[in-house]
N, C-alpha and C positions, 0 to 999 in steps of 0.2 A: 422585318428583315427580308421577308420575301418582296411583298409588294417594292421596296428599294432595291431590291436584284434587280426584279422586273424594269423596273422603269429607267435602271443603268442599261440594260440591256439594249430595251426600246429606243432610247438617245444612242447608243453605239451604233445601233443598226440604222438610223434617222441620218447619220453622220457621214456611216459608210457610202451609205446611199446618196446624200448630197456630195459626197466626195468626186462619186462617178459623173457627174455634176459639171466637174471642175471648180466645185465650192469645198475644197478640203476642209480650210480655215473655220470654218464658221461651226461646222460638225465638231471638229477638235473642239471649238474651244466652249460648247457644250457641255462636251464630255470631261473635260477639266475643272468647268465650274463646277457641276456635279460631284466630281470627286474631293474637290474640296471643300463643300460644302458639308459631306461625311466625315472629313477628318475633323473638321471645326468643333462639328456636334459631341463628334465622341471624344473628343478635347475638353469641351467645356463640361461633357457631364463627370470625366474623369479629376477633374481640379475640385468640384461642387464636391465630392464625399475626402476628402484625408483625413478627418478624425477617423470618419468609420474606418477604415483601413489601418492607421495606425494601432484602434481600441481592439479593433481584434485579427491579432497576429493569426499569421498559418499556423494551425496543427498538425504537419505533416510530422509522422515520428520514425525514427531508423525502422527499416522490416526489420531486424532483429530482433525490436522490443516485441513488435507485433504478433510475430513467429514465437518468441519466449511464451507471448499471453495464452496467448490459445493451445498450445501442444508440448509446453513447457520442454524444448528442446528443438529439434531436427524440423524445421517446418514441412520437411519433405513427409514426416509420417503424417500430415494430414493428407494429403493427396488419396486419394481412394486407391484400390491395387486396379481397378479397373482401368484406371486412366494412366496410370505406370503401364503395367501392360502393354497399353496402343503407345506409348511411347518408344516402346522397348522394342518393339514390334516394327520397326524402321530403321534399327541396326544391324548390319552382317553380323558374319559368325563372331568373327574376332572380336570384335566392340564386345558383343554380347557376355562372351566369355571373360573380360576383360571385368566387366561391370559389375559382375557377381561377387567380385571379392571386395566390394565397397562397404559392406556389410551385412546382417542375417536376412533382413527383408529382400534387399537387392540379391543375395543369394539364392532365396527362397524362388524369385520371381524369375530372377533369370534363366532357373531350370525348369520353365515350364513345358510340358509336351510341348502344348498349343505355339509355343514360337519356333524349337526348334524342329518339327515335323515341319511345317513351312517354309524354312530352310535348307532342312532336306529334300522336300519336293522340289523346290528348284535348283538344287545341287542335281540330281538326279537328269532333269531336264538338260541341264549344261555336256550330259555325255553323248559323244559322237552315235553310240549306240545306248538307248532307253526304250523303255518298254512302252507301251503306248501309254498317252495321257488318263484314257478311261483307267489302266492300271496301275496308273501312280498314284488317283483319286482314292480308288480303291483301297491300295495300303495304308494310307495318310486320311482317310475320315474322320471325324469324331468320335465314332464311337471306339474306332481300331486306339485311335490318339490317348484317349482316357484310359482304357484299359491297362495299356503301359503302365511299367514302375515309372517314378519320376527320374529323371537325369536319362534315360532311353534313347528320345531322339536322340538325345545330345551325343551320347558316345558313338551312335551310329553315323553321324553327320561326322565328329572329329576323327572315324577310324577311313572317313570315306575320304575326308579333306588330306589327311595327314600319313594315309598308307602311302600315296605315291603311285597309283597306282601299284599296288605290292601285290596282288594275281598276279600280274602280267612279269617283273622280275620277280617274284617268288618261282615260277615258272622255272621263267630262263635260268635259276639257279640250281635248279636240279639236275644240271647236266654236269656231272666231274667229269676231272681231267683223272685219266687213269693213273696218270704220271706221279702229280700231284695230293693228287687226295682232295683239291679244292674246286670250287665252282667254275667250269670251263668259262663261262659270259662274265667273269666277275668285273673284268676291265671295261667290256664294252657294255654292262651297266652303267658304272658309276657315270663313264661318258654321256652314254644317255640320257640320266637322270640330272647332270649337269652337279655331282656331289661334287667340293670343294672342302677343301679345313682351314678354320683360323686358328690362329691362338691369342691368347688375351693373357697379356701378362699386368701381374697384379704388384704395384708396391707398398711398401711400409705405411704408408699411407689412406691406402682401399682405393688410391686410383687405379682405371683400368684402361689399359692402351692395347684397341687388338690392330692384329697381323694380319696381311691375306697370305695365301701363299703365292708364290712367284713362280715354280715348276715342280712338275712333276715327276719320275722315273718307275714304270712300272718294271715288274719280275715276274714270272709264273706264278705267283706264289705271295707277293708282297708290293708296295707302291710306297718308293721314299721320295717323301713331302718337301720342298725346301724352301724359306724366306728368306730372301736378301732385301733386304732395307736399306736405306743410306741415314735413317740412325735410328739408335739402338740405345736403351739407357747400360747404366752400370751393374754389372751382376750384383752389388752388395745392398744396391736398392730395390732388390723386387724380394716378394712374398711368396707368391705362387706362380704356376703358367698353367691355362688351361687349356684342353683342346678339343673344340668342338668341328663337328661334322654339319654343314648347312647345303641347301638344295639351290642352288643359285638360277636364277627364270635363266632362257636362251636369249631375251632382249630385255633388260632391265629399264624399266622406264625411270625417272627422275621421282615418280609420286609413291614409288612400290612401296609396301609394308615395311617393318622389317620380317630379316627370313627367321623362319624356325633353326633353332642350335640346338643340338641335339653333344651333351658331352660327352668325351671318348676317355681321356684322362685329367687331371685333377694331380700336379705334382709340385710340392713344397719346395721349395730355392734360399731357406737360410744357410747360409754359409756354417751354422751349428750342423747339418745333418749330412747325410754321407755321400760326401762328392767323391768323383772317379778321375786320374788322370790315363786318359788314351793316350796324347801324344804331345807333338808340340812340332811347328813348322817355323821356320827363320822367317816368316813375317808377319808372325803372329806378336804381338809386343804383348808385356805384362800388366796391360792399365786396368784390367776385368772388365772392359767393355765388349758387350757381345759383335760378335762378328757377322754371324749365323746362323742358326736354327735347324738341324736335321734332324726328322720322325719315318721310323721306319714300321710302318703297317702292313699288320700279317692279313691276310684276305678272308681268314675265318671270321664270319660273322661280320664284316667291315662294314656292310651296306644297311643292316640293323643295328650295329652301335654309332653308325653316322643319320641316320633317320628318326630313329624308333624311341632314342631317348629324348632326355629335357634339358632345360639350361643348366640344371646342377645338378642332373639324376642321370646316371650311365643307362644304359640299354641293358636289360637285365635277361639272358638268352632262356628257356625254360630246361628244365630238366631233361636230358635225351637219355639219361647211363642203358647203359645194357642190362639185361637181367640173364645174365650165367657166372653161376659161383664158382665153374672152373676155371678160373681168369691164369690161372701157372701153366696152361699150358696153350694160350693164345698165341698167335702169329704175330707180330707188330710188323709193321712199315716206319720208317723213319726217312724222309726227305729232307735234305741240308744242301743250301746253296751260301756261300759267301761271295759276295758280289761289293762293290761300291757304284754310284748312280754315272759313272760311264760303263761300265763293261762286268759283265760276269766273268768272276775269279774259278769258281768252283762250284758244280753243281753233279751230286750225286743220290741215289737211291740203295735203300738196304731192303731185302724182303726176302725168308722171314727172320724177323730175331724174337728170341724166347730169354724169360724175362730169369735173371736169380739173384737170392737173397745176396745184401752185403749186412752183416752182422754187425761188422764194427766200427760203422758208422752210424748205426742207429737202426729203425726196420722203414730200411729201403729195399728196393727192388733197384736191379741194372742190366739194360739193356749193351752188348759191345757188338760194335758195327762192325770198329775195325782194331784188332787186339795188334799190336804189336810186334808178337812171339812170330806170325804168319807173313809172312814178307810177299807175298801172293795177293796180300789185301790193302798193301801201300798204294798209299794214290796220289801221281804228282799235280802239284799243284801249281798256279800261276806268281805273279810277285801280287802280294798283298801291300795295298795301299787304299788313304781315302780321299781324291782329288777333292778341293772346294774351290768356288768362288764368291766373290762378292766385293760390289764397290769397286769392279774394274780390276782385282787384284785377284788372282788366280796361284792355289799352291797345292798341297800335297801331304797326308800325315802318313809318315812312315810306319809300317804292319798295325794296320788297324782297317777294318772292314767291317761292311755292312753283314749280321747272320739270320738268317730266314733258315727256321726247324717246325718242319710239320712230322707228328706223331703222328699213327693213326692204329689203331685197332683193329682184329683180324674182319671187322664187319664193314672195314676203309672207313670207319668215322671216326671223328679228330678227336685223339685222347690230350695230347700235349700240342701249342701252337706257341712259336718264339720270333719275335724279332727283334732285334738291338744290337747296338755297335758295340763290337769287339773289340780289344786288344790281344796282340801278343804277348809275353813277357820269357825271358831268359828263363831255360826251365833251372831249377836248384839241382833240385836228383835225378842227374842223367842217367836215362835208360840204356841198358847194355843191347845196341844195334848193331846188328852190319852193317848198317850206313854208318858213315865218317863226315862228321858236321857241327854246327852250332844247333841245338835243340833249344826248340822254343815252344810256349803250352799255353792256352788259349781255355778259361775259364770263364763260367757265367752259370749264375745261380741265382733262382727267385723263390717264391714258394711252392711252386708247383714243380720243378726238376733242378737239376744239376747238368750239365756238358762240361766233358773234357777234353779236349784236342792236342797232340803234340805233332810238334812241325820238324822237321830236321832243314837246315838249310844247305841246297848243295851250291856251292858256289860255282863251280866249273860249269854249270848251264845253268844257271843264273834262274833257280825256282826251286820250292818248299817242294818238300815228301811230306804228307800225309800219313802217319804208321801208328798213331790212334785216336780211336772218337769212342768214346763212353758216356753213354745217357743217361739217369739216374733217376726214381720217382721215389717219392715216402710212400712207403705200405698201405696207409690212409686211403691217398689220391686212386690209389688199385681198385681198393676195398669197393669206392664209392662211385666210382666206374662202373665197375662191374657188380656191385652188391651182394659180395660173398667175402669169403673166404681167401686170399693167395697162398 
């Protein structure tokens, strides 16, 4: 085989060279004889054996039988962990993470120090400011690496990849708004970090169709989220809606990951369980097809229930209560704004109020801002409305608004946080007022408080009186706050 290389060669080069010549032809046709005198050969010694060929067929056999014989299962558990390892050992974080839940072994292997310290080092490297190289060696050794429990790097890598930088707004968070009771930077966070929310709504089926949102409206206090789409399935066909919190890059490239979702709420949509009507506008028609989507977010804790959680698991905040078991004679603050996402309606503060028993409603506690009896503490109000648009079509729902309620305790941290859309409703038993009007009363109740509101309407300057707000907590919620006694 060799020595017929060589000597094609030698004739190619004999050829080339009589070519320079002006003897092309004769080289060529050298090298042609040559060539075909190789095909000839291995021609005819291929026709000379067909029995043998026919008498013994290929035994090539499927690898699965192969794989069955020798490991009777998974061919992959022969592979040595040594050589997994180096294989593993060429994926980023995500793969990695990803990989471990293929099963015990891939589990086992995938939480090795040795990979994810490696990872870490150079995550470490990637920061604008790191410590020097000799000292990244240093933490990341071997011997440091073994010492560790297993899974170690690994949480320090994903708290380092997935805090978000969280020093740096953990920080910025600690500045309140005196006004408020909430994080002063809380807006010019989420901006900077580039937070966004979808929803994913889910039907009868387990399909899942998500949303981005379309705009935004911040408050001091709260940020209402809104989607308009140009379409929208049928309300009697969805199961659930979900809403998560994701970190979206500043320039999205075409190849990006997906982002981490992080979820906020998790709420059921069968038409069996308990829907609300607020309102109704004249172009709204009755087909039960959604129009638009409004989420009103209170700012406590926003930026850790849109980060910190998972795709099915909320953000679980840690335990803050106070320790004094004389919680009966604390100071409370209470902030209430009604607003809708063009304009603020109404935005007031209470400070102090002091808390007492209602008996006969159960063992609540009640705080009153504004009692009714005191005509000195009436507060006028604007026209209450909830402008929408969507699909080019722009209207308005009569006495219904956006309500932002921050609690706060005499230490200014958040005992009670509320946001959600209101109704008014025609009050039954009119209270006996000096004002002279239609009375109207504005309810909303979860598990953690109650709110009362009554409106008077004055028609001659065309806006609501304000003459009371009543806030309500079960004895429990006290109790567990503060860890004593009320």
């Amino acid at each position: 085989m060799a020595t017929g290389l060589g000597e094609f060669l030698r004739i190619l080069r004999g050829g080339l060279e009589k070519g320079e010549q002006n003897s092309p032809a004769r080289g060529d046709t050298q090298v042609e004889e040559f060539v075909r005198a190789r095909r000839r050969r291995d021609h005819d010694t291929s026709m000379a054996t067909p029995c043998r060929l026919q008498r013994e067929p290929c035994k090539t056999r499927p690898v699965f039988e192969l794989c069955a014989k020798g490991s009777h299962g998974n061919y992959m558990e022969r592979l040595p962990s040594e050589i997994i390892l180096k294989i593993l050992s060429f994926l980023d974080a995500s793969s990695l993470f990803n990989i471990s839940f293929v099963n015990k072994r891939f589990h086992d292997l995938a939480n090795s120090n040795a990979l994810w310290s490696v990872l870490y080092a150079s995550e470490i490297e990637k920061k604008v400011w790191r410590p020097q190289v000799s000292m990244i060696k240093e933490v990341v050794s071997s011997t440091i690496v073994e010492e560790k429990p297993a899974g170690y790097w690994k949480k320090l890598l994903l708290k380092e990849m997935a805090g978000y930088k969280d020093t740096l707004w953990k920080t910025e968070l600690k500045h309140k708004n005196p006004h408020t009771g909430m994080p002063t930077l809380t807006e010019h966070v989420l901006r900077r970090l580039h937070i966004q929310w979808e929803i994913t709504l889910t039907n009868r089926h387990g399909r899942e169709s998500v949303y981005k949102q379309t705009h935004t409206f911040f408050e001091d206090s709260s940020v209402t989220v809104c989607w308009s789409q140009s379409f929208w399935p049928f309300m009697f066909t969805l199961n659930s809606l979900q809403l998560h919190g994701i970190m979206c890059p500043a320039s999205p490239a075409p190849g990006d990951k997906p982002r981490w979702r992080s979820l906020i709420r998790k709420t059921a949509l069968q038409r069996t369980g308990h829907w609300s009507f607020f309102g109704a506008d004249r172009l709204v028609k009755g087909n039960w097809r959604i129009a638009f989507i409004m989420i009103n977010l209170h700012f406590h804790k926003l930026i850790e229930r849109s980060l910190l959680g998972s795709r099915f698991c909320p953000y679980i905040p840690a335990d803050d209560s106070a320790v004094d078991p004389d919680c009966s004679r604390h100071g409370y603050t209470l902030h209430i704004v009604l607003h809708n996402p063009v304009r603020r309606i109404m935005c007031q503060r209470f400070s102090p109020l002091y808390t007492r028993r209602v008996m006969s409603q159960g063992e609540f506690v009640q705080l009153i801002a504004i009692d009714f009896a005191n005509v000195s503490e009436h507060v006028p109000v604007a026209k209450i409305s909830l402008p929408w648009q969507a699909e080019g079509l722009q209207g308005e729902v009569e006495r219904c608004c956006m309500m932002t309620l921050t609690v706060l305790d005499e230490a200014q941290r958040p005992f009670w946080c509320v946001s959600s859309t209101v109704k008014m409703y025609r009050r039954q038993r009119v209270l006996d007022l000096e004002h002279v009007g239609e009375q109207f009363i504005v309810l909303y109740e979860d598990a953690e408080g109650k709110v009362k509101m009554t409106f008077v309407l004055m028609e001659e300057f065309q806006h609501y009186l304000l003459v009371q707000l009543v806030t309500m907590f079960p004895a429990a919620k006290v109790k567990r706050h503060f860890r004593g006694e009320c």
